[in-house]
C-alpha positions as a printed Julia matrix, in Angstrom:
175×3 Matrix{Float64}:
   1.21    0.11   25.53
   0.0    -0.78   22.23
  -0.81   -4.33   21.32
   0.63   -5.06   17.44
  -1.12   -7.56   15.46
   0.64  -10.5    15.06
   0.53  -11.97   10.97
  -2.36  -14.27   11.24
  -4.55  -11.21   12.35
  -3.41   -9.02    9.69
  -4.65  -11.46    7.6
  -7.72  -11.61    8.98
  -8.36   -7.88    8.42
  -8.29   -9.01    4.69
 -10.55  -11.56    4.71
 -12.97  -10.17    7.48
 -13.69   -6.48    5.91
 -16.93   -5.86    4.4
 -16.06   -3.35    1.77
 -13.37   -1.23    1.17
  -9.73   -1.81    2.27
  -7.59    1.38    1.47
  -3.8     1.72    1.59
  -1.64    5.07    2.5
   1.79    4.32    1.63
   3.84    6.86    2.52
   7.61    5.85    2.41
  10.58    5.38   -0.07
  11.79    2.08    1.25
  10.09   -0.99    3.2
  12.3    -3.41    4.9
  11.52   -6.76    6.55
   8.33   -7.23    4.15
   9.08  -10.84    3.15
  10.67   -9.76   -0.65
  14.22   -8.86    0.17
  16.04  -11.74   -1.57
  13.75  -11.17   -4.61
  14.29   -7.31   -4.82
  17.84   -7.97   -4.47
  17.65  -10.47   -7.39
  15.6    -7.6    -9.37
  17.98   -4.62   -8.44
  20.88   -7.04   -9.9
  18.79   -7.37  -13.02
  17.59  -10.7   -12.92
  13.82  -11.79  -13.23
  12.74  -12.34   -9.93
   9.3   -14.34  -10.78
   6.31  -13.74   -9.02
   5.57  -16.68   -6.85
   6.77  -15.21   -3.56
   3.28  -12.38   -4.46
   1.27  -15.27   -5.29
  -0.31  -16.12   -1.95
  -1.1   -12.16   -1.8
  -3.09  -11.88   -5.75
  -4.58  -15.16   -4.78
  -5.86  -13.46   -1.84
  -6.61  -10.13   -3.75
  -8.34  -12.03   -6.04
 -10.71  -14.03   -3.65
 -11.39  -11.21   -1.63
 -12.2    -9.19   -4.78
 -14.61  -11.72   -6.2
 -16.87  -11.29   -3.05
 -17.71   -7.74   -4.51
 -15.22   -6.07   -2.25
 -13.23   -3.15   -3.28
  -8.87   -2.8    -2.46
  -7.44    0.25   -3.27
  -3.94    2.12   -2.22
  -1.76    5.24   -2.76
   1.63    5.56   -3.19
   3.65    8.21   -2.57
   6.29    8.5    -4.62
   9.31   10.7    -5.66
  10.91   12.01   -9.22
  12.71   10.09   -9.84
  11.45    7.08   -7.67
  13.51    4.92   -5.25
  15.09    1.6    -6.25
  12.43    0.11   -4.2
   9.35    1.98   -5.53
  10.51    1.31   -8.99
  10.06   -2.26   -7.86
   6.69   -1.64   -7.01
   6.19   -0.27   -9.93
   7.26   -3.53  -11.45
   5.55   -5.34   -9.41
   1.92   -3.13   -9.78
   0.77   -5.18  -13.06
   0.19   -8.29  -10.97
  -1.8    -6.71   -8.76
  -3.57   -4.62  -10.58
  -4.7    -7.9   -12.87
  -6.32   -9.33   -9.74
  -7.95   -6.34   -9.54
  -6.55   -4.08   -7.05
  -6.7    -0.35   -7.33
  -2.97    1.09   -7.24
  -2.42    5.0    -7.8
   0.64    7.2    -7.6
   1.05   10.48   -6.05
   4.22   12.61   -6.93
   5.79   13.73   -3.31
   6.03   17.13   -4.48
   2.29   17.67   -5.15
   0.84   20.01   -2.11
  -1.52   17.58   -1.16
   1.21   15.19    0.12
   2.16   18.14    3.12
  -1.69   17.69    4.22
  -1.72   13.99    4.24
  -0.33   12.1     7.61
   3.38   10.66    7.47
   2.47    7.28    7.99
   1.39    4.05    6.53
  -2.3     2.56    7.36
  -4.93    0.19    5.61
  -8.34    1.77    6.7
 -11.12   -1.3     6.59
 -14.94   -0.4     5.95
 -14.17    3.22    6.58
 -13.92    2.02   10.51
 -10.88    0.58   11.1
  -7.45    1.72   10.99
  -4.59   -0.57   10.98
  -1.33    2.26   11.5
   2.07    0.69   10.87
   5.02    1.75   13.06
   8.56    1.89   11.76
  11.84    0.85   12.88
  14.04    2.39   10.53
  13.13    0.78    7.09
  11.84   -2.48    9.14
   7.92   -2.62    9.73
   7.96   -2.84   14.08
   4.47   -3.45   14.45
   1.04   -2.85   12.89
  -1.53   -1.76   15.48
  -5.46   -1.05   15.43
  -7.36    2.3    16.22
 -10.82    2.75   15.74
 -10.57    6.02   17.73
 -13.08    8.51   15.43
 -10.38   11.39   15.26
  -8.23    8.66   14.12
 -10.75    7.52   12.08
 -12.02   10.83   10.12
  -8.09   11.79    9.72
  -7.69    8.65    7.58
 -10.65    9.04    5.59
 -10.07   12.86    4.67
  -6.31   11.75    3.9
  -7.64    8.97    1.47
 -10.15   11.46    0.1
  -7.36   14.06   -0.86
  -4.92   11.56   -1.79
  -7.22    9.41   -3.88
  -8.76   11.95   -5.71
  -5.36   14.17   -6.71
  -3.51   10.25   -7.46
  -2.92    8.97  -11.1
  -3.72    5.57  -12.48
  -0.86    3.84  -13.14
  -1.31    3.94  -16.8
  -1.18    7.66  -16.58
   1.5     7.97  -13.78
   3.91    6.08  -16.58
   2.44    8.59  -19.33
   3.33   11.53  -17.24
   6.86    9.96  -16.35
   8.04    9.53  -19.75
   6.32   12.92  -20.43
C-alpha cells in the first residue's frame, strides 16, 4: 500500500530540494486544492485578491533566492477550462516570484507521449506522483524507483522544450 504524504511533508519537498523542482500538470480541473471559494468568487466575476497564494509566492520566492530553480507545464486545451483560465489569471503572481510556468496545447503530439498524470520531480531524483479522486487530489506519494525516475525526466524534457512562455502562449491565443 502506498504511504501519501501528509501536507507538512509536501512542504518539506519545497524547502528541502537542492535544485530543480519541476511540475507536470496534466488535467483540466483540480478540486480540493485550498482555492475553491476564491475561484468561485473569480468565475462570478469578482476580484478574488491574492492573499489565499501568498504563503505559496512567499515560499516561491524564498526558495528561489537560494539559487534554486521551479519550473512547471501545463497542459492545456483550446479553448481552456474555467479553471485553467484561472490559472492563467493567476500565472502573473507566480511568475513575478520567479517561477517558470509554460503552456502546452493538448492537441500538440507530444502531449500522447507524455504520462497522464500529475508529479513534481525534485533534483532530477525524486518523484512526488499525485493520485486522483475524481477532480479531488487523494494523495500525493513518493517514488524514487529509476524507471519511474527516467520516465519523468524524458516527459519534462519533451514537454519543456515543445511548451510556450506564457507571454507567447497569450500571443498565439489571440493569434
Amino acid at each position: 500500500m502506498r504511504e501519501y504524504l501528509n501536507d507538512d511533508d509536501f512542504t518539506a519537498l519545497f524547502r528541502s530540494y537542492r535544485y530543480t523542482a519541476w511540475r507536470l500538470e496534466t488535467r483540466r480541473y483540480y478540486g480540493n486544492v485550498g482555492e475553491d471559494k476564491q475561484f468561485q468568487e473569480w468565475l462570478a466575476g469578482k476580484d478574488p485578491g491574492v492573499e489565499w497564494l501568498r504563503p505559496w509566492l512567499g515560499m516561491v520566492r524564498e526558495e528561489l533566492a537560494k539559487g534554486k530553480r521551479m519550473e512547471r507545464v501545463r497542459i492545456v486545451d483550446n479553448p481552456p477550462s474555467d479553471y485553467l483560465r484561472w490559472e492563467l489569471w493567476a500565472t502573473p503572481y507566480n511568475l513575478a516570484v520567479g517561477e517558470d510556468i509554460r503552456y502546452l496545447s493538448r492537441d500538440h503530439p507530444i502531449v500522447a507521449e507524455l504520462p497522464d498524470e500529475d508529479f513534481w520531480i525534485f533534483d532530477s531524483r525524486t518523484l512526488a506522483r499525485f493520485e486522483f479522486d475524481g477532480d479531488d487530489v487523494a494523495g500525493i506519494w513518493l517514488d524514487d524507483t529509476p524507471e519511474a525516475v527516467v520516465t519523468a525526466l524524458a516527459a519534462r524534457d519533451a514537454a519543456w522544450h515543445h511548451a510556450l512562455t506564457y507571454t507567447d502562449y497569450l500571443a498565439a491565443r489571440v493569434g
